[in-house]
MDTraj code that builds the backbone (N, CA, C; nanometers):
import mdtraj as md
import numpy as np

residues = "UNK UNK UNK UNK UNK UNK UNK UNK UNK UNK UNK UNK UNK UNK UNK UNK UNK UNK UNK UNK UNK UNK UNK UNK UNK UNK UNK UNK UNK UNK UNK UNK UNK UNK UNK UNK UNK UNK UNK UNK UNK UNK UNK UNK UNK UNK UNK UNK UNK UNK UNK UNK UNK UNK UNK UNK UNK UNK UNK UNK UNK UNK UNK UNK UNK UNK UNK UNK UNK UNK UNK UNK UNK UNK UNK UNK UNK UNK UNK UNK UNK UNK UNK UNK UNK UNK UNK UNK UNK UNK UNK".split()
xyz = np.array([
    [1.0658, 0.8390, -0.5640],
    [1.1597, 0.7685, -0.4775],
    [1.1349, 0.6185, -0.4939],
    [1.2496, 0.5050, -0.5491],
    [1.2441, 0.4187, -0.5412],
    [1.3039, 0.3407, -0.3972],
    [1.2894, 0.1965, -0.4124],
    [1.2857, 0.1145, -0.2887],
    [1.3947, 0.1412, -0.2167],
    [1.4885, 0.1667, -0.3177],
    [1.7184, 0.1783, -0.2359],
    [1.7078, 0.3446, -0.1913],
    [1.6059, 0.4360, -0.2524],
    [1.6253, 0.5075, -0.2001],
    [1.5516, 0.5618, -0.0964],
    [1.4456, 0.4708, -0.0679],
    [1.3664, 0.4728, 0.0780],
    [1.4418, 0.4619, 0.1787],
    [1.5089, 0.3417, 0.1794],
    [1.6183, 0.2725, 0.1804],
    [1.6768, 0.3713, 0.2757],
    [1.7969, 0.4608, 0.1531],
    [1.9068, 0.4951, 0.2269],
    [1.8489, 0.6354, 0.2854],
    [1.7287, 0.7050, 0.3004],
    [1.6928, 0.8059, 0.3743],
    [1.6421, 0.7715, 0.4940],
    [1.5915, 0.6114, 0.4948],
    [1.5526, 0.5361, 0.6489],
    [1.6807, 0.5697, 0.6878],
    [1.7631, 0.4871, 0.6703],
    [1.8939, 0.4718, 0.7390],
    [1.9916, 0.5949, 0.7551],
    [1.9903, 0.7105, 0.7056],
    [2.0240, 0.8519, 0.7324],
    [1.9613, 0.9501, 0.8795],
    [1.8094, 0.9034, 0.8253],
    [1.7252, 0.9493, 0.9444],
    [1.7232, 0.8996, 1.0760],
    [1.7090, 0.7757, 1.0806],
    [1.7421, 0.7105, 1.1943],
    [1.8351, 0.6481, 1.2709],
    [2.0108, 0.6816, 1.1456],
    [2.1279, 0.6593, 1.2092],
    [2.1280, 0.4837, 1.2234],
    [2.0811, 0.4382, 1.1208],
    [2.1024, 0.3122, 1.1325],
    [2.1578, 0.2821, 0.9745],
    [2.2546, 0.1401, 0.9660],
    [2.2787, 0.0991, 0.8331],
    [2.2071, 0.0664, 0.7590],
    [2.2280, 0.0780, 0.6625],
    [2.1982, 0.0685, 0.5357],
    [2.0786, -0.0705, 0.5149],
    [2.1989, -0.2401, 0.5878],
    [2.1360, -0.3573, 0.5582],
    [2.0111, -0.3234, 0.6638],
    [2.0614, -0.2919, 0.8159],
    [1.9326, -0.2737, 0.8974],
    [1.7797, -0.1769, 0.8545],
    [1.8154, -0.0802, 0.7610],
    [1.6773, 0.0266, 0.7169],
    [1.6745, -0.0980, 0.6202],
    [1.7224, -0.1729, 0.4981],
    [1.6424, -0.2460, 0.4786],
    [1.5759, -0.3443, 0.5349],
    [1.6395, -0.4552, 0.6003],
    [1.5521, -0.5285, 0.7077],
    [1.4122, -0.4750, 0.7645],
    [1.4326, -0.3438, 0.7962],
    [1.3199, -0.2953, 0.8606],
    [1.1985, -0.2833, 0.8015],
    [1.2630, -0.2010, 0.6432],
    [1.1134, -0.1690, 0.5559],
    [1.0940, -0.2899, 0.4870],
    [1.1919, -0.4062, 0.4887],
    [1.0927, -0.5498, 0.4489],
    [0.9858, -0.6260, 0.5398],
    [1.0329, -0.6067, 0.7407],
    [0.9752, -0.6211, 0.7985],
    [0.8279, -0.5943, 0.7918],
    [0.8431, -0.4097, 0.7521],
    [0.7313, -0.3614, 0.7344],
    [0.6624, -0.3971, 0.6161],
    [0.7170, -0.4064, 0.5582],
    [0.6226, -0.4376, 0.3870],
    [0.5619, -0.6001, 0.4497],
    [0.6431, -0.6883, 0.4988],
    [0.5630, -0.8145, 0.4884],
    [0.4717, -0.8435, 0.6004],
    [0.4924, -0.7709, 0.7377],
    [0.3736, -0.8014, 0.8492],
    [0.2028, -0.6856, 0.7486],
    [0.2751, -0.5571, 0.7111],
    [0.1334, -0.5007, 0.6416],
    [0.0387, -0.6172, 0.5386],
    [0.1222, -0.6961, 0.4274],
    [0.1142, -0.8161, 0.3606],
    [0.0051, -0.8668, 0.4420],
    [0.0619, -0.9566, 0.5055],
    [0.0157, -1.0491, 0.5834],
    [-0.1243, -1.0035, 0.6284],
    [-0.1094, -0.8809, 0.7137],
    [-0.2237, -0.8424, 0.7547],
    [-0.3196, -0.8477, 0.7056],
    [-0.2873, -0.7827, 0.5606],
    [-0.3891, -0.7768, 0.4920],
    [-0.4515, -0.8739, 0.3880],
    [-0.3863, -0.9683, 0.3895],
    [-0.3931, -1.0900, 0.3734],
    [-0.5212, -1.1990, 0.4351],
    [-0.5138, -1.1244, 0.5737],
    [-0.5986, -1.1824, 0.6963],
    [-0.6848, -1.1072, 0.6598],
    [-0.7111, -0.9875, 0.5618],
    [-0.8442, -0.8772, 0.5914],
    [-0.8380, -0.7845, 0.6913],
    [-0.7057, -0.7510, 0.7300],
    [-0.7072, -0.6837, 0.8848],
    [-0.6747, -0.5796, 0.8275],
    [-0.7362, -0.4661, 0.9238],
    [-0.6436, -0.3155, 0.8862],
    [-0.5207, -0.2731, 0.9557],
    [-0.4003, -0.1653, 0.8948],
    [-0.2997, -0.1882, 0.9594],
    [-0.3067, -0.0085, 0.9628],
    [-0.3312, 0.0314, 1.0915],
    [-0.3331, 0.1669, 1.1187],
    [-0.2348, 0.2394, 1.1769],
    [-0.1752, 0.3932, 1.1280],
    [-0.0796, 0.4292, 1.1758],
    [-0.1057, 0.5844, 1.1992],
    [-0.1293, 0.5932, 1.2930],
    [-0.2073, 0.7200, 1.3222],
    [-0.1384, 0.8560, 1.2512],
    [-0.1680, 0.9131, 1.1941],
    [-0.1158, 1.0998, 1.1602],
    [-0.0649, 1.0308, 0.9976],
    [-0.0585, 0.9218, 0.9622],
    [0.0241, 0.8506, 0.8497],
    [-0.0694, 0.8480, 0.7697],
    [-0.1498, 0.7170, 0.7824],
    [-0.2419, 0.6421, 0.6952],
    [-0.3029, 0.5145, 0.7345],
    [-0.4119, 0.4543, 0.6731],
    [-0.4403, 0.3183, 0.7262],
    [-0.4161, 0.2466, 0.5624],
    [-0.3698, 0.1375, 0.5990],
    [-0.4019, 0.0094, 0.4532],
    [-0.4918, -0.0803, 0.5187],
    [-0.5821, -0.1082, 0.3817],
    [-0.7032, -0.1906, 0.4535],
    [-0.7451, -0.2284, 0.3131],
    [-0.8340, -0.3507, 0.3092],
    [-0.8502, -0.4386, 0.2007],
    [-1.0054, -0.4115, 0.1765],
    [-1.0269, -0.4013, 0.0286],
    [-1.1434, -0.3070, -0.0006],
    [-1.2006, -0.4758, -0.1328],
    [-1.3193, -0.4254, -0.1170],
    [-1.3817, -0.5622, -0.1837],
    [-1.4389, -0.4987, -0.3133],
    [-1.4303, -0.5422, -0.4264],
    [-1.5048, -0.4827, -0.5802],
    [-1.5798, -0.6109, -0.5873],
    [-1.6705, -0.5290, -0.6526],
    [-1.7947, -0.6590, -0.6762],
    [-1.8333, -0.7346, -0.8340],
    [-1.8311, -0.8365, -0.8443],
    [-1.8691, -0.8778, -0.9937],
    [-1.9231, -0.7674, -1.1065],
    [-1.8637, -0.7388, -1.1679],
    [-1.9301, -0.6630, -1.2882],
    [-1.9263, -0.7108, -1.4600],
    [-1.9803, -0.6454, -1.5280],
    [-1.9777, -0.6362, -1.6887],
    [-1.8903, -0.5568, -1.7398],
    [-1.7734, -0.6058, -1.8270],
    [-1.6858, -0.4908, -1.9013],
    [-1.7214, -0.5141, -2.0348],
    [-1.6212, -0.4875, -2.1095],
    [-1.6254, -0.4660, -2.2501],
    [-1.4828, -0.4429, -2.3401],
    [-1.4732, -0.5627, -2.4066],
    [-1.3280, -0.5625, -2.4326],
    [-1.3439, -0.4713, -2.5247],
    [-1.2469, -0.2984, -2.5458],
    [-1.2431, -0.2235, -2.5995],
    [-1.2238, -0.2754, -2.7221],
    [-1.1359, -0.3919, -2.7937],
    [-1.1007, -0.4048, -2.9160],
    [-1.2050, -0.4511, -2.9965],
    [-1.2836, -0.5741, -2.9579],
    [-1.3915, -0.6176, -2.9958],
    [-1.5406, -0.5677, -2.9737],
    [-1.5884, -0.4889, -2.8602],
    [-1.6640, -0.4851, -2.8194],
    [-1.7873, -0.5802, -2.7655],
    [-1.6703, -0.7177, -2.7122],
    [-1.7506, -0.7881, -2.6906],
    [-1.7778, -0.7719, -2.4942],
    [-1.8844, -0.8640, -2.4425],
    [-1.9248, -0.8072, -2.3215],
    [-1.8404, -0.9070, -2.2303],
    [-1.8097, -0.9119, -2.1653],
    [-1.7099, -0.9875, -2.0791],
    [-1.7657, -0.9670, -1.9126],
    [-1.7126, -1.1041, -1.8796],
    [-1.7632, -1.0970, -1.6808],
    [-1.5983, -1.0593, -1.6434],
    [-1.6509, -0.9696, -1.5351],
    [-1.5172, -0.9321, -1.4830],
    [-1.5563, -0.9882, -1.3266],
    [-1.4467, -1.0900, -1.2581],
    [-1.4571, -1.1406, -1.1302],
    [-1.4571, -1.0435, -1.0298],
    [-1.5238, -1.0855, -0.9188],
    [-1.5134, -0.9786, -0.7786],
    [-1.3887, -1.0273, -0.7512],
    [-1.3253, -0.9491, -0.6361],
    [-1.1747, -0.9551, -0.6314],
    [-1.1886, -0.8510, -0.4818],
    [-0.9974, -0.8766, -0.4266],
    [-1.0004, -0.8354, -0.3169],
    [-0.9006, -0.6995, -0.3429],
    [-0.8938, -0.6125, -0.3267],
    [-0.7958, -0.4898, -0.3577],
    [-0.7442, -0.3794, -0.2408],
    [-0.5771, -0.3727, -0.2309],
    [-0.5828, -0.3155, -0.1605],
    [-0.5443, -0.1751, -0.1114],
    [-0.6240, -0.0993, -0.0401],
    [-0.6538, 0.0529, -0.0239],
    [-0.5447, 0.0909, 0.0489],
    [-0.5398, 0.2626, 0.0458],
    [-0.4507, 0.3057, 0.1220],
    [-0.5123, 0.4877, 0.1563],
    [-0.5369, 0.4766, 0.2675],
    [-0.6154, 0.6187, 0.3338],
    [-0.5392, 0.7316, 0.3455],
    [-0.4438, 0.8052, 0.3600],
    [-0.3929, 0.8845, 0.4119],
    [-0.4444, 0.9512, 0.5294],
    [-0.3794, 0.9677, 0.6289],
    [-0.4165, 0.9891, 0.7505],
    [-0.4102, 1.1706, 0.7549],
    [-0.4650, 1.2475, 0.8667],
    [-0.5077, 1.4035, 0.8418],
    [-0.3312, 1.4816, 0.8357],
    [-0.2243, 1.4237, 0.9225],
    [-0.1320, 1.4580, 0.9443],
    [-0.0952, 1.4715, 0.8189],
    [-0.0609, 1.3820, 0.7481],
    [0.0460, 1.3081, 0.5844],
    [-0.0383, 1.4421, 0.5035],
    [-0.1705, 1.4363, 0.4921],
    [-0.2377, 1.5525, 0.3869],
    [-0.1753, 1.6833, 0.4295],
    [-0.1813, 1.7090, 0.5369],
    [-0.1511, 1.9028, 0.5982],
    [0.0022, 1.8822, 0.5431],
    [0.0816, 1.7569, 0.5499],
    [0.2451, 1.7905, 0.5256],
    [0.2540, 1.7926, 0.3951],
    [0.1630, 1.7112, 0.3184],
    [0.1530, 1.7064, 0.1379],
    [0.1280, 1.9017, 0.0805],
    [0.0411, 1.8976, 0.1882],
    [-0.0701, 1.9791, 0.1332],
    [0.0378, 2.1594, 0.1388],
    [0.1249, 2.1623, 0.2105],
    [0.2040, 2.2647, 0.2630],
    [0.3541, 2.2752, 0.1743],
])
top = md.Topology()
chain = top.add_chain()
for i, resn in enumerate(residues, 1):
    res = top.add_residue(resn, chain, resSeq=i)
    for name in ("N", "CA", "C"):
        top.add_atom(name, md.element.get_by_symbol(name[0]), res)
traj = md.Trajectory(xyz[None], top)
């Protein structure tokens, strides 16, 4: 499922238009952003949590050359699935 068609099953389900389900899931896409932006977690109970997960400096290895390379720590961000979302996947 792409973004138009998130889209138009918001707006089916909840009896709202089309421009309003988008408004909404941009709402949502940019306060989660933000949040996590701040480092905050954004929890939605029976759903999932997004929350910003930290990797730490390491050593790679550029496959072509085999030379050794620093790879930077960095901020990345996670996504939990909550117990509800698994039993409905899972069924």
């Amino acid at each position: 499922m792409n973004k138009a068609e998130l889209v138009d099953a918001m707006a089916s389900r909840a009896g709202l238009s089309k421009s309003d389900a988008k408004k909404a899931l941009e709402a949502f896409v940019g306060a989660t952003t933000s949040a996590m932006q701040n480092g905050e977690r954004v929890a939605m109970v029976g759903f999932g949590t997004f929350s910003v997960s930290e990797r730490a400096a390491r050593k790679g290895r550029n496959p072509q050359t085999g030379a050794t390379i620093d790879i930077a720590a960095k901020r990345v961000p996670k996504f939990s699935a909550g117990a509800e979302l698994k039993k409905a996947v899972d069924n």
